[in-house]
N, C-alpha and C positions, 0 to 999 in steps of 0.2 A: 143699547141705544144711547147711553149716555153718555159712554167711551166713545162712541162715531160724533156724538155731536161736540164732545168735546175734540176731535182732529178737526172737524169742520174750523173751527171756529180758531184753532191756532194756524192752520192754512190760512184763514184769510186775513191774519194780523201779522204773520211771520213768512209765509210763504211754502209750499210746501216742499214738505219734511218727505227726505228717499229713506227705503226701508232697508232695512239690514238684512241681506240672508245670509244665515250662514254658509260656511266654506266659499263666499265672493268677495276677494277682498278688491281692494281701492286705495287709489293712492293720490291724493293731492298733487296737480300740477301746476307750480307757480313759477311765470316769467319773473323776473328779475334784472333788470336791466342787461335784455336780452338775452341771459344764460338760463339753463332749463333745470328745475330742483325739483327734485323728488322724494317724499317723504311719504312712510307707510300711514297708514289712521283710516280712524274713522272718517264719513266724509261729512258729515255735519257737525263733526269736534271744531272743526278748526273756524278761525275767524278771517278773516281776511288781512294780509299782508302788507301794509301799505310801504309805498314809498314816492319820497317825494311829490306826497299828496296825491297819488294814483298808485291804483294794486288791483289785479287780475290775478283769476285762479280756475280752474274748469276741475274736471270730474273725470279720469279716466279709469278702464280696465288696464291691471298689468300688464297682460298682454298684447291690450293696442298699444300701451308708451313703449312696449321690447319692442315692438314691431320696428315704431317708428323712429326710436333711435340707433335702431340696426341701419334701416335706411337711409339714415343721414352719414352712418358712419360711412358705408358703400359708398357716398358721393363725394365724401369729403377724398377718401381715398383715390377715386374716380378721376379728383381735382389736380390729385397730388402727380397721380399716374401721368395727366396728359402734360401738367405745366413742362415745357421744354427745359434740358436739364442743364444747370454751368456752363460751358465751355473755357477751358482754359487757352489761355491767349495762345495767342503759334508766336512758337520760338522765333527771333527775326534768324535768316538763314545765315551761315557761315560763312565768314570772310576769310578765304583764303589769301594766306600769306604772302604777298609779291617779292617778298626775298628768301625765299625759301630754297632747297636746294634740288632743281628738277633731275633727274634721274635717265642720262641719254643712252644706256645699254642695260638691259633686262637679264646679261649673263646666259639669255639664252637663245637669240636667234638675232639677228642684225638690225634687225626693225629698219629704223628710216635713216641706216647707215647703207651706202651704194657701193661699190667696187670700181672704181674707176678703171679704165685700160691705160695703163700708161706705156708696154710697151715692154712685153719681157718679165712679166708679175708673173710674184710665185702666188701661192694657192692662199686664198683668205676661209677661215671657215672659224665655227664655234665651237671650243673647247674648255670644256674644263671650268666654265664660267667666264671665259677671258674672250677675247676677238683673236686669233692667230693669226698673225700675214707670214707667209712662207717666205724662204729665202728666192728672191728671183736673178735677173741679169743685170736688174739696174731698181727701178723703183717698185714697193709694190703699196697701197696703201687701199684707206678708206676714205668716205667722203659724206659729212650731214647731211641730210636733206632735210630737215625740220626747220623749224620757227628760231631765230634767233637772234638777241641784241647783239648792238654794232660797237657799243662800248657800254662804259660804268656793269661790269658783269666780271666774275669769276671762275674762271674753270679747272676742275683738276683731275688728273686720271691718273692710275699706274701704269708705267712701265717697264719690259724686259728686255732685254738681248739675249733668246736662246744658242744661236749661234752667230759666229761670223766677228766683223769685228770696225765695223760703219753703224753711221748711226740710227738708233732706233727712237721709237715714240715721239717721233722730231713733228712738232704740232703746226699748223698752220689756223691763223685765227683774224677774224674782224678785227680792227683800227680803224673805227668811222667810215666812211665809203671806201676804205684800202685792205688790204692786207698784210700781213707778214706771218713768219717761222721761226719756228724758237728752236733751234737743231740743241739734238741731243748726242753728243758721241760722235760730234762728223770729221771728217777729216783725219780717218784713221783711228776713231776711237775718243776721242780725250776734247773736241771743242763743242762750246756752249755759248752761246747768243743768238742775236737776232739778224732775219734773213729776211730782207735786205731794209738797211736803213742807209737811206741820201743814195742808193743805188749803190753800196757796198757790201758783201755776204759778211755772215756772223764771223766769218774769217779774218776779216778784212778790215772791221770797224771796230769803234771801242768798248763795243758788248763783250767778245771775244772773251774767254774763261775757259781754262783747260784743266778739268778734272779726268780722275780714271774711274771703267766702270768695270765691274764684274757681270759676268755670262751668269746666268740663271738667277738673278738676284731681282726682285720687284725695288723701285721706285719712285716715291711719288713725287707729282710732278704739279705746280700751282702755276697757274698764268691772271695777273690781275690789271685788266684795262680799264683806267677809267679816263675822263677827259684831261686830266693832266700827265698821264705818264701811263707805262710801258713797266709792267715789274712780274717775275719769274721767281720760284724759288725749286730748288730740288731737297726732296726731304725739307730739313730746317735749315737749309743754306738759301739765302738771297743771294742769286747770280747775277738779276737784271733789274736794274731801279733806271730808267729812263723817261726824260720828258718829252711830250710828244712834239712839243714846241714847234717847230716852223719845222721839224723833219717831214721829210717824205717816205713813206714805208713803200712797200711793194713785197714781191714773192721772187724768187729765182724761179727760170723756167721751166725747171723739170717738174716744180709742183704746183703749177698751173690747173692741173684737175682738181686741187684739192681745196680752192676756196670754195665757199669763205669759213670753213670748217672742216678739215682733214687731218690724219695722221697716218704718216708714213715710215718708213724703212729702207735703207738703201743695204744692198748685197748684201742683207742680214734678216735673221728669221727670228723672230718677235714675236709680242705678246701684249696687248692691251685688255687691261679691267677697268671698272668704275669709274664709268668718265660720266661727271657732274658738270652742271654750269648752275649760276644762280647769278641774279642783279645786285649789285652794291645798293648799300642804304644811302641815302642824303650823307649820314654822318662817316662813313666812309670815302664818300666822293668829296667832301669838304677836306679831308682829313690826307686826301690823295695830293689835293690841291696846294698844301701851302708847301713851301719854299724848304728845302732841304741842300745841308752843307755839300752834298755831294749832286750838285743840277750845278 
């Protein structure tokens, strides 16, 4: 009786005192500006925590604080799962190159090249990677049908003479709203200029260049328009450096089917590959422009 009236009597000056059993342990839970600590003990050892002139502390079983820090983890993760994730910027899209070099034969079917009738054509077919035009009676040739600038552009293809002995890969090409032909081999083999400048063939004017060609042999062939001039090269020879200046171009008759982009052949049986076009740069078309000892 004197042990009970002695808890009485510290209960009502202290408060009451929780009992120990064995094997239940406890663990002190004290907030902390806002973070959660936990520390094993007894639960009436410890004294209270202060800070900052305030301190709270509660009483739990290990098992309800596993419980309920498992749960928090769950949500924290929960948090993480939904927050929507990075995205990396999008690429801005590619700027494809306006002087690049577009590609107008695929080496393997004609694409948006036509056959015109001129009128006693030999056979046009694909071979071998190249375009064939057959030997005919008089002309036999091809014709673009695609998109094309009118000047400041570049083109170049190779050319053959399989047989015969007129000219082959003789191009016809845009000059602003005109045309003209850059003959290769005509007139028997050996003339080189332009057809028709001021209304005179490449024969006839002072384009006119007489090299020799050899049967079965590729060469290439460069045509450069821009608004100042008219210029040709075969292989690394410059044939034709002309200013467009107050001339008037035009085509001869016979290749009338083939603006404003054709190549033809007369009485000879030929061969075209790789025929490119691509637009001058500004710094090209400037560089066309100035003033040369030979204008």
């Amino acid at each position: 009786m004197h042990q009970e009236a002695s808890r009485r009597t510290r209960e009502r000056t202290q408060g009451p005192i929780r009992r120990h059993h064995p094997g239940r342990a406890w663990v002190i839970v004290t907030t902390v500006l806002g973070a959660l600590t936990i520390s094993d003990g007894q639960p009436a050892a410890a004294g209270p925590l202060r800070q900052g002139g305030q301190s709270s502390f509660r009483f739990a079983k290990i098992g309800t604080v596993s419980r309920r820090l498992a749960s928090r983890r769950r949500a924290c993760r929960t948090n993480e799962t939904a927050r929507p994730a990075a995205t990396a910027p999008e690429a801005a899209p590619a700027q494809s190159d306006p002087f690049a070099w577009t590609l107008l034969f695929d080496g393997k079917t004609l694409g948006q090249w036509k056959v015109p009738v001129y009128g006693g054509d030999g056979e046009v077919r694909v071979r071998d990677g190249a375009i064939e035009l057959g030997m005919g009676v008089d002309l036999t040739g091809i014709t673009w049908t695609g998109e094309l600038p009118r000047t400041n552009y570049e083109l170049t293809l190779e050319g053959m003479r399989l047989d015969g002995n007129d000219f082959f890969a003789t191009t016809t090409f845009p000059v602003g709203d005109r045309c003209c032909s850059l003959v290769v081999g005509g007139w028997g083999g050996t003339v080189v200029g332009i057809s028709n400048v001021d209304f005179y063939d490449a024969y006839n004017n002072n384009t006119a260049k007489f090299r020799s060609f050899e049967n079965k042999r590729w060469y290439r062939i460069r045509i450069q328009v821009s608004d100042a001039r008219i210029e040709a090269w075969i292989n690394d020879e410059q044939l034709v450096d002309l200013p467009r200046g107050e001339h008037k171009f035009d085509v001869r008759m016979e290749v009338e089917l083939s603006k404003p982009l054709g190549v033809t052949s007369w009485c000879t049986k030929s061969a075209v590959r790789d025929l490119r076009l691509r637009r001058l740069t500004p710094e090209e078309v400037a560089a066309a422009a100035e003033v040369r000892e030979s204008d």
